[in-house]
N, C-alpha and C positions, 0 to 999 in steps of 0.2 A: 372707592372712587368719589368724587369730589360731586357735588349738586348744587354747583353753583349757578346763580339768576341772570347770567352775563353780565357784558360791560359796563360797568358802573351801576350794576344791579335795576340798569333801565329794564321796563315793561317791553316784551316783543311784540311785534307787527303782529303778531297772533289773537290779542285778546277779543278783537270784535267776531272773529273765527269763532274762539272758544262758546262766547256767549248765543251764536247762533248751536254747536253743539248741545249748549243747554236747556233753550227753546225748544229745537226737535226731538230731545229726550222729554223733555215736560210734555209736548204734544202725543208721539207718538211711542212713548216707552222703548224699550231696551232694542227690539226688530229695527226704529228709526236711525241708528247709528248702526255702522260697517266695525268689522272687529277692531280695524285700528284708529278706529274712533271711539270705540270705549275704553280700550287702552290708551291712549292720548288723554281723553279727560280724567280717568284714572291716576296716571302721570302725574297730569297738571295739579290737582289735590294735594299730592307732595310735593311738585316744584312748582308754585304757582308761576314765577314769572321768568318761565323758561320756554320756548316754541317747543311742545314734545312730542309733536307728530313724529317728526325722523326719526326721533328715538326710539317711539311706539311701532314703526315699519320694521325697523332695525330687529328690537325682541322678536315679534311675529316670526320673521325671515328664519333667527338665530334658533327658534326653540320650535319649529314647524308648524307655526301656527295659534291660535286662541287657547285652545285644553292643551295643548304642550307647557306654551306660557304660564300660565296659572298652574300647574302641578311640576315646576321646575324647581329645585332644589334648590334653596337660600342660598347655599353659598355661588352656586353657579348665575342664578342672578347678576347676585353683587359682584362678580370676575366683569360684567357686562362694562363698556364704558359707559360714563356716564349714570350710571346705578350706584346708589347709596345706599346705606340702611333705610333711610325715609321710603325711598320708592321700592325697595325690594318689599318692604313692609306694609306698602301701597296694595302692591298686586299681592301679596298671601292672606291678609286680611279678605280682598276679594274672594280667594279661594275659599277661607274658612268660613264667610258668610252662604256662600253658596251651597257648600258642602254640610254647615247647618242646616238651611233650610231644606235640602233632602233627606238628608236624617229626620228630620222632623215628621217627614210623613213615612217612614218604614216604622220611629219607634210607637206610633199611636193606634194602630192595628195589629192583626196576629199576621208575622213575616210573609208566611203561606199563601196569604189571600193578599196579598200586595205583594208582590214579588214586581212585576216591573218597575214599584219605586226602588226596591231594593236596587236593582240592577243600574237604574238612574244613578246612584247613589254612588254605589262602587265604583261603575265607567268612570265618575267625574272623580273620583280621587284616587285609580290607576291605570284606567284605559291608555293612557299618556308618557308611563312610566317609563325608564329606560335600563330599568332595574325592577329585580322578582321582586314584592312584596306579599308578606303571609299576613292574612287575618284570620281572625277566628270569630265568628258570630254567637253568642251565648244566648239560649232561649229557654224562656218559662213551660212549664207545664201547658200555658195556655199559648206557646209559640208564640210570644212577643219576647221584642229583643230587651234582653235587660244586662249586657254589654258589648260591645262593638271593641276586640282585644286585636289591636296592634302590635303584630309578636317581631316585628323588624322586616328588615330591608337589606337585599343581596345585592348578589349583582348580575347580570345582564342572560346568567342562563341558570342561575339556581339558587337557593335560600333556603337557610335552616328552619327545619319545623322539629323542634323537641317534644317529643309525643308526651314524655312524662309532666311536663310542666304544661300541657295544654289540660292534662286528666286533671292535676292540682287547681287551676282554675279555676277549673269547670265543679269543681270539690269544693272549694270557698264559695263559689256564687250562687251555690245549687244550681246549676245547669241543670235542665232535663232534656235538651237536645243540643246539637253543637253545626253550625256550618263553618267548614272548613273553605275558605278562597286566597287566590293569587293570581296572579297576571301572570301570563308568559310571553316576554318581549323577543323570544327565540324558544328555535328548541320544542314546538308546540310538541311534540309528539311527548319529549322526557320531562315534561312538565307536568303532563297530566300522567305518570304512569307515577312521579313522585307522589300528587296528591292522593292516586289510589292506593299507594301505598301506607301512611301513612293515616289514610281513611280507614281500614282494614285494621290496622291497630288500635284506633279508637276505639270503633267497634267490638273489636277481644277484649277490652276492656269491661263490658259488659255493666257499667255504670250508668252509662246516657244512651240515648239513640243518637243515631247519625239525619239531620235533618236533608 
């Protein structure tokens, strides 16, 4: 889709808007702006002389909300009208800074004794999903994470977990213990009867603990 700056690529009625947006961010940090006000400034970064409030409404409405928005799939973005590469690329950058800075504070402690940043961590990259996603958490001897394995992405009621290729991982990186996670956007009940399953193999395996 096209992101284009309008008619004769004049300035919109919006910009003295914009720069009160950025005043009340300078004042009052991230709580001082409504969600579709940091999606709007957001926006405007990539299209600077476009009004992208409606468009910022529009996303919200389409993708149910702020954590929808930011964990929505690049290409379904860019189907959005009015979405380009620039601003799809706008808001997943978002995503990936955010999603650093939670990772940052699970890998600097042992996982066990920070457990609700973990949880901070995960919520923000698939509480939102609309599809099962399987990770795998690899952890040292001293329970600090020393890799975060993205083993893929299904669809909306199940996802492959290859047991054998979690062991082999876990066999390269030295793992000494393993958290197994995934979302269930349906289906709660046969989602968790998958993980236990597939837990219980780990386990037979008799290489690692199961954390």
């Amino acid at each position: 889709m096209s992101e284009g700056d309008g008619p004769a690529g004049r300035e919109h009625d919006g910009v003295g808007h914009r720069a009160r947006l950025r005043q009340r961010l300078a004042d009052g940090g991230p709580d001082a702006l409504l969600d579709h006000e940091l999606v709007e400034y957001l926006l405007a970064l990539a299209i600077p002389r476009r009004d992208t409030k409606p468009l910022a409404k529009a996303l919200l409405h389409r993708f149910g909300g702020f954590g929808g928005l930011m964990t929505a799939d690049w290409r379904a973005l860019a189907r959005e009208p009015g979405m380009g590469d620039t601003s799809v690329a706008a808001i997943k950058i978002a995503q990936a800074a955010a999603l650093r800075l939670l990772k940052a504070k699970v890998v600097e402690q042992p996982v066990l004794s920070s457990w609700d940043a973990l949880l901070d961590y995960l919520r923000a990259d698939m509480a939102f999903l609309t599809v099962e996603r399987v990770r795998v958490l690899h952890l040292n001897s001293r329970n600090m994470l020393i890799r975060d394995e993205h083993m893929g992405d299904g669809s909306v009621d199940e996802a492959a977990i290859y047991t054998r290729e979690v062991i082999r991982k876990a066999i390269d990186l030295g793992s000494t213990a393993l958290i197994l996670v995934h979302n269930h956007p349906t289906l709660l009940n046969r989602s968790r009867w998958i993980t236990h399953k597939h837990a219980e193999s780990l386990g037979h395996s008799r290489i690692f603990g199961l954390a």
